[in-house]
VEXNUPA-62824 format. One record per residue: residue in one letter; y, z, x of N, C-alpha, C in turn. Coordinates in pm, whole numbers, plus 50000, padded with zeros to 5 digits. Example, Ala and Ser with C-alpha at 12.3 -4.5 7.8 and 13.67 -1.06 7.14 Angstrom:
// VEXNUPA-62824
A494315078051319495505078051230496705078051320S497755070851285498945071451367500035078751290
// end
This chain:
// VEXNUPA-62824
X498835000050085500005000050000501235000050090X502084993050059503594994050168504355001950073X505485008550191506365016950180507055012650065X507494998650042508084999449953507325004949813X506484996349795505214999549713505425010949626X504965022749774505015035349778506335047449692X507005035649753508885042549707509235039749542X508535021149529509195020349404507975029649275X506805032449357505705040649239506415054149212X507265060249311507485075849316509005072149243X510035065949249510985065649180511195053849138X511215058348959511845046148882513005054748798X513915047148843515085050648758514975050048575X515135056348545514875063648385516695062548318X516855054748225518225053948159518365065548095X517395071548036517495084747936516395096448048X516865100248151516355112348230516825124548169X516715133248257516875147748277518095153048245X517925166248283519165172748255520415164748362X521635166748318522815166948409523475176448471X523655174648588524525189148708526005181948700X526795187448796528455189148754528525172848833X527865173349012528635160649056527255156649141X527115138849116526125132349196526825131549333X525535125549461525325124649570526245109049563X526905108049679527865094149698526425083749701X526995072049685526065061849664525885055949739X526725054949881526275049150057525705058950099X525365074550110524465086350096523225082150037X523255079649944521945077449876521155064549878X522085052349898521435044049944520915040450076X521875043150200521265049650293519445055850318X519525069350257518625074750220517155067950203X517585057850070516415046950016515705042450101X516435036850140516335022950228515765032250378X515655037350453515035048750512514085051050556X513615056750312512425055250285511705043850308X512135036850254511415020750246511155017050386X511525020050519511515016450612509845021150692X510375033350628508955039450678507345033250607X507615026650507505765023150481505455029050391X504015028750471503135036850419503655054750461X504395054750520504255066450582505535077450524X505965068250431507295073550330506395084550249X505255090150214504505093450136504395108150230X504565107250347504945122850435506355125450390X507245121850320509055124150279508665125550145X507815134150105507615136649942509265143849923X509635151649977510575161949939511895154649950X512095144750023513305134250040512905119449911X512175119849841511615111449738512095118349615X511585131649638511775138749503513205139649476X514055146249581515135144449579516185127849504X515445122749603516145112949558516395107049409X514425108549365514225105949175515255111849137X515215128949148516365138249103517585130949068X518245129449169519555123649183519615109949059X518845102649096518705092349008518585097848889X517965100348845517655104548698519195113348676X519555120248773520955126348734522145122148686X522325108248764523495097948770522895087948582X521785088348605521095083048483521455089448358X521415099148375521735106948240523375111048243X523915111148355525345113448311525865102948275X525465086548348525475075948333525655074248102X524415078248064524115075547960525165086047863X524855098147932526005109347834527935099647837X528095094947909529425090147915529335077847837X528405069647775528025059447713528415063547556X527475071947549527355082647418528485086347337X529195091947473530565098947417532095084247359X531985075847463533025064247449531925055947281X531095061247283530245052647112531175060947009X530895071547033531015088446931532525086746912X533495082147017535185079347023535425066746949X534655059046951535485045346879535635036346988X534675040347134535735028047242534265022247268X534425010747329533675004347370533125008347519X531175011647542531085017447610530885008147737X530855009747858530815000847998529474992447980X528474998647912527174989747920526754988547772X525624982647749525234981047664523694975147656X522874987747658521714983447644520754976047512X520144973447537519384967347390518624982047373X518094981547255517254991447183516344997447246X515645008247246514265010847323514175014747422X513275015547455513265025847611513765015247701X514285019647846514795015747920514235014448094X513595012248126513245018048276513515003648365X513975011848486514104999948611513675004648691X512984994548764512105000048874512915002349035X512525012549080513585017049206514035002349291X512754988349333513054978149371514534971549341X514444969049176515594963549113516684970049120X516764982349126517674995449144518394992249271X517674990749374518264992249517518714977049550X518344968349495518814955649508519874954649419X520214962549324521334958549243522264967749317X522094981949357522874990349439523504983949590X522724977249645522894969049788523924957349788X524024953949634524854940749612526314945249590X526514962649550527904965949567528304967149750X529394964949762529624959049915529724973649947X529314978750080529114990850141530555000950142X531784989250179533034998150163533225005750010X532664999349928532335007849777531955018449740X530625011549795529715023949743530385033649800X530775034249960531005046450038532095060449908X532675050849848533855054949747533625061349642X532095059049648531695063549472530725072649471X530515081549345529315089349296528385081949266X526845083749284525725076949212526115072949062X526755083348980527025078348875527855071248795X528685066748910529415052448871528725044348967X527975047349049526995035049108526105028948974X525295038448937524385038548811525285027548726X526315033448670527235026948540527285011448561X528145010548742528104997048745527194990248773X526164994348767524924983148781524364985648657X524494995948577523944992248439525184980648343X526514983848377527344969848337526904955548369X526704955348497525614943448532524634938648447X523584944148407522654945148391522814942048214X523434948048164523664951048016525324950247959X525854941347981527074940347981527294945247830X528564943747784529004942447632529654933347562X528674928947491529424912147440529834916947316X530534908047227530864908147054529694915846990X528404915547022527554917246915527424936146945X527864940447052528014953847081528794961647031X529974956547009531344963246978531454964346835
// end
């Protein structure tokens, strides 16, 4: 099995995760991090505790990601993304390739959870049929 393999089985980003804490990990921090993992293989599977972490985080930015969605619905405004119906999951692969495509002076700038947001805008934009 390769590292990546390995990385994208242990974290898949979840649109509707876990609880939320006050502030995510910067997103050149965390991507950093990933990518790391992925470097190592097979052997990313000895960094259980730098994996777990990382899901954490994700799923964190994920759910604050989604609570700020929620709230701009609940206001009357139109929210940054717009998913279709149903469960949601992306796999850490697609995750880190959509994260890698914000240019590094960025990310350095941001929380995971406007990393999260803008790649779920990507991903799920908001057309007429949203609003």
């Amino acid at each position: 099995m390769t590292g990546s393999r390995v990385f994208a089985g242990l974290l898949v980003v979840s649109l509707a995760a876990g609880p939320a804490i006050a502030q995510t990990m910067n997103a050149e921090a965390f991507y950093r991090s990933a990518t790391d993992l992925q470097s190592k293989g097979p052997l990313a599977v000895f960094s259980m505790g730098k994996v777990r972490a990382l899901t954490a985080e994700a799923q964190r930015a994920g759910q604050k990601a989604l609570e700020a969605r929620m709230a701009a619905k609940a206001a009357g405004r139109t929210p940054r993304y717009c998913p279709p119906e149903g469960p949601r999951n992306m796999s850490s692969s697609e995750f880190l390739t959509r994260l890698a495509a914000i240019p590094a002076a960025q990310r350095s700038k941001m929380d995971m959870t406007e990393a999260t947001t803008l790649i779920l805008a990507t991903k799920f934009p908001c057309g007429a049929a949203h609003q």
